[in-house]
N, C-alpha and C positions, 0 to 999 in steps of 0.2 A: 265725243264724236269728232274725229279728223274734217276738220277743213280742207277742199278740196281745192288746190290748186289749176284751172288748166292752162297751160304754156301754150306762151306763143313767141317763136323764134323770130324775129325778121332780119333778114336778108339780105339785101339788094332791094330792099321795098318788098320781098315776099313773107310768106309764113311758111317758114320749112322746118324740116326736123334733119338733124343729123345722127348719125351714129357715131357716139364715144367719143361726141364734140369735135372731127374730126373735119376740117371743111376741105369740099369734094365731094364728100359721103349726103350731102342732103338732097332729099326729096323736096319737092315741092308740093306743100297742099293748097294751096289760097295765094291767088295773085293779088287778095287783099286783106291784108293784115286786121282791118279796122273792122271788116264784113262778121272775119273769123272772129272779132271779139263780141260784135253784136249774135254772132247765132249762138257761144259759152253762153252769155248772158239770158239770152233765149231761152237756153237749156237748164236755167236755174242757178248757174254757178255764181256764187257769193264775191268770189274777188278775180282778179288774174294776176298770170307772174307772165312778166314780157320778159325777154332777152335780148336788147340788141345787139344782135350776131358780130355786125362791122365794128361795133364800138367794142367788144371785146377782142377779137383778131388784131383790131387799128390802134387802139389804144384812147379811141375818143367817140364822142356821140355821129353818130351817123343817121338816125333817123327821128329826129326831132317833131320835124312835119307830122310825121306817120303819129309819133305818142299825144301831140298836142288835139289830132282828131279822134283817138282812139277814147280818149278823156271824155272829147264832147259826146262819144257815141255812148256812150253804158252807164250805167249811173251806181258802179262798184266800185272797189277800190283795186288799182293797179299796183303791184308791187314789180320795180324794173331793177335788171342787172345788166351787165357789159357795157366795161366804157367808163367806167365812173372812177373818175382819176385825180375829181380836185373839188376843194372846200364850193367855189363857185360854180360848178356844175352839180353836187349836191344841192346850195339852194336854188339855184333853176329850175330845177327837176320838181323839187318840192313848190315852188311856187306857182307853175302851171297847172296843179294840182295830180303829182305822183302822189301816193298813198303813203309807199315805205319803198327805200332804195338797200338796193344788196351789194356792197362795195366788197369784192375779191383780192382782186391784187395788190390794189392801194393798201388792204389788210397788210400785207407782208412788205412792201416797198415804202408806205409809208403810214405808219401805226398811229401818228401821230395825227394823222386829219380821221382816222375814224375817231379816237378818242373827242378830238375837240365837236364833231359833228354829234357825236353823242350828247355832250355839253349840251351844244346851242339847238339842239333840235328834239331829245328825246330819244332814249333807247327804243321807241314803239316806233321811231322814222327810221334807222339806221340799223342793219342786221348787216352780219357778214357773213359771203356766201365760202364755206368748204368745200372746195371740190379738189374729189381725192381720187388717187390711182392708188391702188395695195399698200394705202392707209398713211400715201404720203402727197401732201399739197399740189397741186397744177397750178399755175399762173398762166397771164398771157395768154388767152383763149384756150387753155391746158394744154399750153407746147411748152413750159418751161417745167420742170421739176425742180422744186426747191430745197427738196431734204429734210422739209419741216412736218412732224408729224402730224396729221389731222387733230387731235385730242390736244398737243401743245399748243397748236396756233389757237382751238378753242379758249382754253385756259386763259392763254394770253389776251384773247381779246374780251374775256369775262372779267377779268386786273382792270380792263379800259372801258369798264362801263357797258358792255354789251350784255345783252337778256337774251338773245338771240342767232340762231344758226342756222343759214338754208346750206346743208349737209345734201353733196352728190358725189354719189357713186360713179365716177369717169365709165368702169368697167362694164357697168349695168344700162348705162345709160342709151337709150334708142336701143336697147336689145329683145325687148318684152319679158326676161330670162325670170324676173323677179327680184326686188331688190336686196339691197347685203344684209340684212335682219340683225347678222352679229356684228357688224361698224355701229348700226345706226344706236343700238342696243348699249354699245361699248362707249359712245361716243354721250349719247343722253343722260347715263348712269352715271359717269366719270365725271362730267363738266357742269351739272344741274340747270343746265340752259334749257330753254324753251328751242327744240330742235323740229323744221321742217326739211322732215324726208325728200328726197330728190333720184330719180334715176331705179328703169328697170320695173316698174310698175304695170304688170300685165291683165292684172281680169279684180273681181271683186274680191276674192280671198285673199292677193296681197295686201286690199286693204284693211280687211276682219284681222290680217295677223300684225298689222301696222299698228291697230286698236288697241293692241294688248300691252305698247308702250305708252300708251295716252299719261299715264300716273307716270310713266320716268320725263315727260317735258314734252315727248313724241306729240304733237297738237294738229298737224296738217302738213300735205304731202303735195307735192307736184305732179302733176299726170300730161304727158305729152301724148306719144305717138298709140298707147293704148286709146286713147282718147281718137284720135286722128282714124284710124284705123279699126273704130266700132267697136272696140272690146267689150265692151258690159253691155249687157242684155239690153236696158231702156233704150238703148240707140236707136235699134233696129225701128222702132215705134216712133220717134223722135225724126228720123230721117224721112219715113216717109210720108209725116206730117209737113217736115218741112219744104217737100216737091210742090206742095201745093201752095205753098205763100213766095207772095212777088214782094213781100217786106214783113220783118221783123220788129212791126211798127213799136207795139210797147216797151220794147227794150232800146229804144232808141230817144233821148232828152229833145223834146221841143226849144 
């Protein structure tokens, strides 16, 4: 059974979604980050994937504040990415109580802090995020193209200790199109990593067809703007339970 990720982008202190990681391109749903993680939680969801937006464009943490409450709000575990560029912001992040961090670029810029992070922390703390454009690496909030094949950078970071891969589709990504079935298939069979799905996720069928890689490593998926934007049937029941409460009290840590 896929673990269901839902994403939350933030901003500028918001929770927005872009398309094809493109900044400009985002919507805004929630002028509160922390709100948007207590009502996922609300709705059942086992962990979350945050992204800080600034700290992947900037190259550094930009909303700290926001993660350290997001933490005291929900009582799951967060898994964060963008921004994550040094041995000493890895353990910050883990010691506030992050769950597991998804280091991207530093993968390709500097190989050598994910490895040792692996070391000192545990391949279950430390995944690297893929994020590919027609099956070749993005960097730097995916404005840089590397050259480096998705499936090689995997390998390589499997040589370094890694167990894990949050895998996204640039193309797919905020499109609802559905995502690349044959990358993710290409990419889990080849490298025998434990791979979460990312990008282009629109209704329950792409995830009955995600299921059917569960046995190649395929184990849990990201869902953002289908999420956002009510795709799957429970919402509908969900939302307008939710008009009628002035707080989300048990999903909230005394």
């Amino acid at each position: 059974m896929l673990l269901v990720f839902p994403a939350i982008d933030i901003k500028d202190g918001k929770c927005v979604r872009l398309v094809q990681g493109v900044a400009g391109t985002e919507k805004v749903y929630s002028d509160h980050p922390v709100e948007m993680a207590i009502l996922w939680r609300g709705e059942n969801a086992k962990a979350l994937h945050v992204v800080d937006l600034d700290g992947a464009f900037e190259g550094e943490m930009k909303n700290l504040s926001v993660l350290k409450k997001m933490i005291d709000a929900v009582d799951i575990p967060i898994q964060l990415g963008g921004g994550i560029r040094t041995y000493d912001q890895v353990k910050q992040l883990l010691n506030i109580g992050i769950y597991r961090l998804v280091i991207g670029t530093a993968a390709i810029d500097n190989p050598e802090l994910v490895m040792q992070c692996v070391k000192d922390f545990g391949a279950s703390k430390i995944v690297v995020g893929i994020d590919a454009k027609n099956g070749v690496v993005m960097t730097k909030g995916w404005k840089e193209n590397t050259g480096i094949e998705a499936v090689s950078l995997a390998l390589n970071m499997k040589q370094l200790g890694v167990s894990r891969i949050v895998y996204t589709d640039i193309t797919r990504d905020g499109m609802l199109s559905g995502p690349n079935y044959e990358a993710i298939h290409d990419i889990a069979l080849k490298t025998k990593l434990r791979v979460t799905a990312s990008g282009g996720v629109s209704n329950y069928k792409d995830l009955l067809k995600l299921q059917e890689y569960e046995s190649l490593g395929v184990d849990s998926v990201i869902i953002g703007k289908a999420l956002y934007e009510n795709k799957f049937p429970c919402q509908a029941l969900w939302r307008m339970n939710e008009e009628k409460l002035d707080d989300l009290g048990p999903t909230r840590r005394n």
